[in-house]
C-alpha positions as CSV (number, residue, x, y, z in Angstrom):
1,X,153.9,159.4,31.8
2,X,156.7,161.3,34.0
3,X,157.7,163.4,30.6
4,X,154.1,164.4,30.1
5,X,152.6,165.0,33.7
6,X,156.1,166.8,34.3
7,X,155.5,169.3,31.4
8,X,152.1,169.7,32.4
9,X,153.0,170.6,36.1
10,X,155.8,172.3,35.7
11,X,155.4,175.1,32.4
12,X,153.3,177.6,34.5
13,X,155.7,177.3,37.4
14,X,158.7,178.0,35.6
15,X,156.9,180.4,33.5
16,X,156.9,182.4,36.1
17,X,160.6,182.3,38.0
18,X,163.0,182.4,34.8
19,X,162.2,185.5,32.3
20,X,163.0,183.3,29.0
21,X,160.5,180.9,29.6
22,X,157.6,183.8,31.2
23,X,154.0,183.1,30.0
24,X,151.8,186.3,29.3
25,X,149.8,186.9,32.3
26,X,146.7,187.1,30.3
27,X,147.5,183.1,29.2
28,X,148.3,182.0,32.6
29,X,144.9,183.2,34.0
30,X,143.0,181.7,30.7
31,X,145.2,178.3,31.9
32,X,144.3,178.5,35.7
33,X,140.2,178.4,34.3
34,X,141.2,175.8,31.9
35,X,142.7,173.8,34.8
36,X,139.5,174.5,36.6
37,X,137.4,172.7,34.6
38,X,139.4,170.3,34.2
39,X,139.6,169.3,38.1
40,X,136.0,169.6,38.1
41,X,135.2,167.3,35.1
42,X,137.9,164.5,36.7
43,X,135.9,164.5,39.8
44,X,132.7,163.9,38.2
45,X,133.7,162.2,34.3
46,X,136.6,160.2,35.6
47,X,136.4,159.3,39.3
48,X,132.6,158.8,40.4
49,X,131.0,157.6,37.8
50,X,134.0,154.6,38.5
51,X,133.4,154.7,42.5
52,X,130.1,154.0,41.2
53,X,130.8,150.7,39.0
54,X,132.8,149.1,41.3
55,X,130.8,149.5,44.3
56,X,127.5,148.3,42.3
57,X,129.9,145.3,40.7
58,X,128.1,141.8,41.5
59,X,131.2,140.9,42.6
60,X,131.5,143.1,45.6
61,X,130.4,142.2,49.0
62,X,126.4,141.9,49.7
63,X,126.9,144.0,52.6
64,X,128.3,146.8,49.9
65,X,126.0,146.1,47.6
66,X,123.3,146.3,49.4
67,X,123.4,150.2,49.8
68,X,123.1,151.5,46.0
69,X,124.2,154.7,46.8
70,X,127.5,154.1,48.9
71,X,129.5,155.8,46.2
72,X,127.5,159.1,46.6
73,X,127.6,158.8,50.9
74,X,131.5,158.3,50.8
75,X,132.0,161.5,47.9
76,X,129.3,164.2,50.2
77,X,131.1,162.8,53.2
78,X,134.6,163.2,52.0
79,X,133.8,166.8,50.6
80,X,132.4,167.8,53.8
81,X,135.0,166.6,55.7
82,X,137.6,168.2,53.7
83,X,135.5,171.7,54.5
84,X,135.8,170.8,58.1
85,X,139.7,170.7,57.6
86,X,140.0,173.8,55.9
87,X,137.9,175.9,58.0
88,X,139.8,174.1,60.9
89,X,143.6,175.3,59.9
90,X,142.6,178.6,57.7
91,X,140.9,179.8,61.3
92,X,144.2,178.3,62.7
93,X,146.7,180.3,60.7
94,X,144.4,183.3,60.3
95,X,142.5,183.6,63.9
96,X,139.3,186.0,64.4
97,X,139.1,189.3,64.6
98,X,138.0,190.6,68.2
99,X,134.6,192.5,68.7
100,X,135.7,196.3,67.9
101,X,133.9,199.6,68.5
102,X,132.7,201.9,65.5
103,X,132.5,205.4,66.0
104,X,128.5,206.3,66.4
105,X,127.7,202.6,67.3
106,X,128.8,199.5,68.6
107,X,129.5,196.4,66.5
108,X,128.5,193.5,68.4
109,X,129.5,189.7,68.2
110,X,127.0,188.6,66.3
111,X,128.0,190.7,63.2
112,X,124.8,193.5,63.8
113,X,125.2,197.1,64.4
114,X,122.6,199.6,65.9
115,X,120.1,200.2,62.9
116,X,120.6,204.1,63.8
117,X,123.9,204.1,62.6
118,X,124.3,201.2,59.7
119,X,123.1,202.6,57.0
120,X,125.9,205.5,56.8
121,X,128.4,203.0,57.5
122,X,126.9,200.7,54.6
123,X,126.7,203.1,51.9
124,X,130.5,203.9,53.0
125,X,131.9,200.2,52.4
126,X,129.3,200.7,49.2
127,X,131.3,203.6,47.8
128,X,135.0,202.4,48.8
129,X,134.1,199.2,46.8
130,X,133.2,201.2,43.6
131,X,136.1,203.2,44.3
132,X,138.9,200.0,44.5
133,X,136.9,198.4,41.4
134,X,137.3,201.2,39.2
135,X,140.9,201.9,40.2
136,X,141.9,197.9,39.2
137,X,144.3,197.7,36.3
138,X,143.5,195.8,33.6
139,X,144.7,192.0,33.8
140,X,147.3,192.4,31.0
141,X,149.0,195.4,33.0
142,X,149.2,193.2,35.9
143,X,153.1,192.4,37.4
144,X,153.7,189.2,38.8
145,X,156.2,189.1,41.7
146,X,157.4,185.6,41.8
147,X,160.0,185.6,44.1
148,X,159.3,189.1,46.4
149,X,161.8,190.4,48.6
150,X,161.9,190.6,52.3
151,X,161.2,194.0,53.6
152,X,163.5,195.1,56.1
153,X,163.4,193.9,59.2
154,X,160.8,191.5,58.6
155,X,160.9,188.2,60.8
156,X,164.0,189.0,62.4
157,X,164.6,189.3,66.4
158,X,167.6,188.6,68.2
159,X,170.0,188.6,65.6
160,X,168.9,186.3,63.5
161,X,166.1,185.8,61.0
162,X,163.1,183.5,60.6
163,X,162.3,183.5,56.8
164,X,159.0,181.6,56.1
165,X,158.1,178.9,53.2
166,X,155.6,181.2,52.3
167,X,155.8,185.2,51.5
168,X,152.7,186.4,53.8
169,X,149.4,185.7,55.3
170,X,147.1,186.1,52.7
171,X,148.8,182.9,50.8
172,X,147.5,180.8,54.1
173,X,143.8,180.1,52.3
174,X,145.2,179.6,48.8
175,X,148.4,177.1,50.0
176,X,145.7,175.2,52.4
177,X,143.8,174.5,48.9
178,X,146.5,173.9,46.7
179,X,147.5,171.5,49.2
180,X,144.4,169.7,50.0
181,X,143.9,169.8,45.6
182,X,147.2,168.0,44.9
183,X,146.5,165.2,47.8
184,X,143.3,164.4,45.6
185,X,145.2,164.1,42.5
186,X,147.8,161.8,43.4
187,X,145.2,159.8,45.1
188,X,143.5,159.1,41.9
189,X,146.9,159.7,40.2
190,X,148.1,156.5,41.7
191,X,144.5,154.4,41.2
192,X,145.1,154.9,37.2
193,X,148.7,154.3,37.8
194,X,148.2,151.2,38.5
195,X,145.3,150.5,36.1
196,X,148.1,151.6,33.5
197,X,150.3,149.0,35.0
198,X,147.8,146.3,35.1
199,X,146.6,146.9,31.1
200,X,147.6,144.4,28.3
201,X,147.8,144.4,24.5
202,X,145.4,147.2,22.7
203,X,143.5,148.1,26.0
204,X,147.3,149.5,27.1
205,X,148.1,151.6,24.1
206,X,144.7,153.6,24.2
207,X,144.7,154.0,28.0
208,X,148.4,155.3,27.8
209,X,147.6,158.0,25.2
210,X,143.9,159.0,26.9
211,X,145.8,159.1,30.1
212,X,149.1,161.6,28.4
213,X,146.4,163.8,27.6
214,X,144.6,163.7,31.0
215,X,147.7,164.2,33.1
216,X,149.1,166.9,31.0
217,X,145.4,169.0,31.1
218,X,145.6,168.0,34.8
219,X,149.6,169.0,35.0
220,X,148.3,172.4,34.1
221,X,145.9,172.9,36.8
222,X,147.5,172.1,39.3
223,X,150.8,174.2,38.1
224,X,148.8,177.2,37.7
225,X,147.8,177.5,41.0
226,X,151.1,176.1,42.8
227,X,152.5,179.1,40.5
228,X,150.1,181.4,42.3
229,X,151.6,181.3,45.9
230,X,154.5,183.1,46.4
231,X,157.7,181.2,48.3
232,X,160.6,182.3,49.5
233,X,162.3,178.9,49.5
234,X,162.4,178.7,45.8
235,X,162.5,174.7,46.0
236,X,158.7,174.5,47.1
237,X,156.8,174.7,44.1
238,X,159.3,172.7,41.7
239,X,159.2,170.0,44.8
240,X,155.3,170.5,44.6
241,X,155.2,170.0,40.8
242,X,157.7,166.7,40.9
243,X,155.6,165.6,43.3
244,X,152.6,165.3,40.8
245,X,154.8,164.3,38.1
246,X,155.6,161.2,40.2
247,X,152.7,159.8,41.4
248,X,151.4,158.3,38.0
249,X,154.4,156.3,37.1
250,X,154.6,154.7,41.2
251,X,151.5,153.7,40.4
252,X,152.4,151.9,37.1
253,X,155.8,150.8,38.5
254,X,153.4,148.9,41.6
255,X,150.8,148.2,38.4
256,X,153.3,146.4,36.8
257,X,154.9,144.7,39.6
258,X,151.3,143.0,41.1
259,X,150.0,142.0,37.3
260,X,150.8,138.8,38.4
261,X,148.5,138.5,40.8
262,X,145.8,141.5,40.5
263,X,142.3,140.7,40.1
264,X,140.5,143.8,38.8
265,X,136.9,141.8,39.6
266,X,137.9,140.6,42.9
267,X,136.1,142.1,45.5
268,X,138.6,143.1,47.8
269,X,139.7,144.9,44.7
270,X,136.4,146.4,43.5
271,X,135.6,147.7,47.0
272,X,139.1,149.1,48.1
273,X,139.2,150.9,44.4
274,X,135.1,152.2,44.2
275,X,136.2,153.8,48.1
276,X,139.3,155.5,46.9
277,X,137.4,156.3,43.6
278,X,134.7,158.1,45.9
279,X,137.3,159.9,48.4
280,X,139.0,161.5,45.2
281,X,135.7,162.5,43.5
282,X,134.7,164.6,46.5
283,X,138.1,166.0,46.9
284,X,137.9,167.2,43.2
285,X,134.4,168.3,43.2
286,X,135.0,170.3,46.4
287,X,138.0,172.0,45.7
288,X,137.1,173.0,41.8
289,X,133.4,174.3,43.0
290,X,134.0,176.1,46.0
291,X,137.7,176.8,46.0
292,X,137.8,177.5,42.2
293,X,134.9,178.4,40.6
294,X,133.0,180.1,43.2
295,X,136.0,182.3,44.7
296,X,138.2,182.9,41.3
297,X,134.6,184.4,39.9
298,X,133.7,186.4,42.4
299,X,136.7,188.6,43.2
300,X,136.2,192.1,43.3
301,X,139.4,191.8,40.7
302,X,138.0,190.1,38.3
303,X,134.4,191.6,38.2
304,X,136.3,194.7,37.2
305,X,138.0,193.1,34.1
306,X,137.0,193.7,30.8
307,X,134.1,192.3,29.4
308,X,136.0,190.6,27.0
309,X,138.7,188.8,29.4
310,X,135.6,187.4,31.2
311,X,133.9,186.0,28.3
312,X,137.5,184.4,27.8
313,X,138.0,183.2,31.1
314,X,134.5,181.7,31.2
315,X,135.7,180.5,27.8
316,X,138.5,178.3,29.4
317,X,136.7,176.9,32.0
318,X,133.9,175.3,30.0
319,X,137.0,174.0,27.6
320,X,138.7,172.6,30.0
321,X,135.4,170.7,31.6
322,X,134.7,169.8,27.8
323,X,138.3,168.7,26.5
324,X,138.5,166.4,30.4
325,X,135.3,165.0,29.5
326,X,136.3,163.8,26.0
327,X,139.1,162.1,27.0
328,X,136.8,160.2,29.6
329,X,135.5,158.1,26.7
330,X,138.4,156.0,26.7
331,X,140.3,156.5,30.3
């Protein structure tokens, strides 16, 4: 499980930071869609469909069972929660912008400008939009910059220098979801972890193969987009990979050590596995719908791609949602 969820995590992020192991940019942004879809068919194929058997188990608690739809209440209120924490530290690390004056008008607070003077201004922001869309380069004639240099005289003062994990700013947003996307996965990393550990005879040897397949697809999200932020400590994405590599085989290792005494129908069991179950569902299905699918689709950057490198990325997304949701037959 290490080998596999290892070469899953870790081929896009070397693939970028040695030159004899590189991956065409064109296949790294066809694997970051792949990836996509298959975070978001883990969160709904894997995880709540299981919050939802073990919650509804006979076994559980009548207090639990009393409320059918617990499993749904705990995934809404962990994906709204986790919106609350990432609006919380990106306004944080990226604070407002105060109320400026335009030339011919005043912009006020609440975002409106005198009506007299919008429209100019409008069709302005209109025209520089066409203007940056049309000048994009094509994705294949796009250089990566893995490991950027410092420009002079950045973050120094005194005599000595401050050099950040990260390269600039604009990573804030993207590290903030990477971040809150790998804390889901090892959370339900470690639930089938220990499933694995707990399995016997036949029912071992099919989950272990479904679940090599389902940790490599998953390696590869998760690579992709740790290989999108730019460090300057180059430790911090092969630390963020191992990470993910690890988390599957602790949870066998602490599988395997409480066989003894695990009860997969007890209900201490049932309820403490349906909650976690629920918690990484609305992780997953947060972060792949709004922080995936909904920004990665709607940058200016992409819209100005080539028909044909959409089709494909939109290609790779459903594929990934697919191949995740086959392998949810038997893990």
């Amino acid at each position: 499980m290490f080998v596999v969820s290892a070469l899953g995590s870790f081929t896009p992020v070397l693939g970028l930071r040695y030159p004899a192991l590189q991956l065409p940019p064109m296949l790294l942004q066809l694997g970051k869609h792949f990836g996509t879809g298959v975070i978001l068919a883990t969160g709904f194929i894997h995880m709540f469909p299981g919050a939802i058997f073990s919650l509804t188990d006979p076994c559980v608690p009548e207090t639990v069972a009393a409320y059918s739809a617990l499993a749904g209440l705990l995934t809404m209120l962990t994906a709204m929660a986790f919106h609350n924490i990432e609006y919380a530290v990106t306004v944080h690390a990226d604070p407002a912008v105060p109320v400026t004056t335009i030339s011919g008008g005043t912009l006020h607070e609440n975002g409106e400008k005198s009506a007299r003077h919008s429209a100019p201004v409008l069709e302005h922001a209109n025209t520089l939009a066409v203007e940056i869309a049309d000048s994009s380069p094509p994705l294949e004639k796009l250089h990566l910059d893995p490991a950027p240099r410092p420009e002079h005289g950045q973050h120094q003062c005194h005599g000595h220098t401050h050099t950040p994990l990260f390269h600039d700013q604009e990573n804030d947003p993207r590290q903030i979801t990477t971040y809150l996307l790998e804390f889901g996965i090892a959370l339900h990393s470690i639930i089938i972890g220990v499933a694995l550990g707990t399995a016997q005879g036949t029912e071992f040897v099919s989950l272990l193969v479904a679940l090599c397949f389902h940790q490599f697809f998953e390696g590869l999200a998760l690579g992709a987009r740790i290989a999108e932020l730019r460090y300057r400590a180059s430790w911090m994405p092969l630390a963020n990979a191992l990470v993910y590599a690890v988390t599957t085989p602790i949870g066998t290792a602490l599988g395997v050590a409480i066989r003894a005494v695990y009860q997969a129908r007890s209900p201490t069991t049932l309820v403490v596995q349906g909650v976690l179950d629920a918690v990484s569902a609305g992780i997953l299905i947060y972060t792949a719908l709004v922080n995936m699918m909904a920004q990665e689709f709607a940058q200016p950057g992409f819209k100005a791609q080539p028909s044909g490198t959409k089709w494909s990325c939109w290609a790779a997304l459903y594929l990934g949602a697919i191949a995740m949701s086959v392998v949810g037959v038997w893990a």
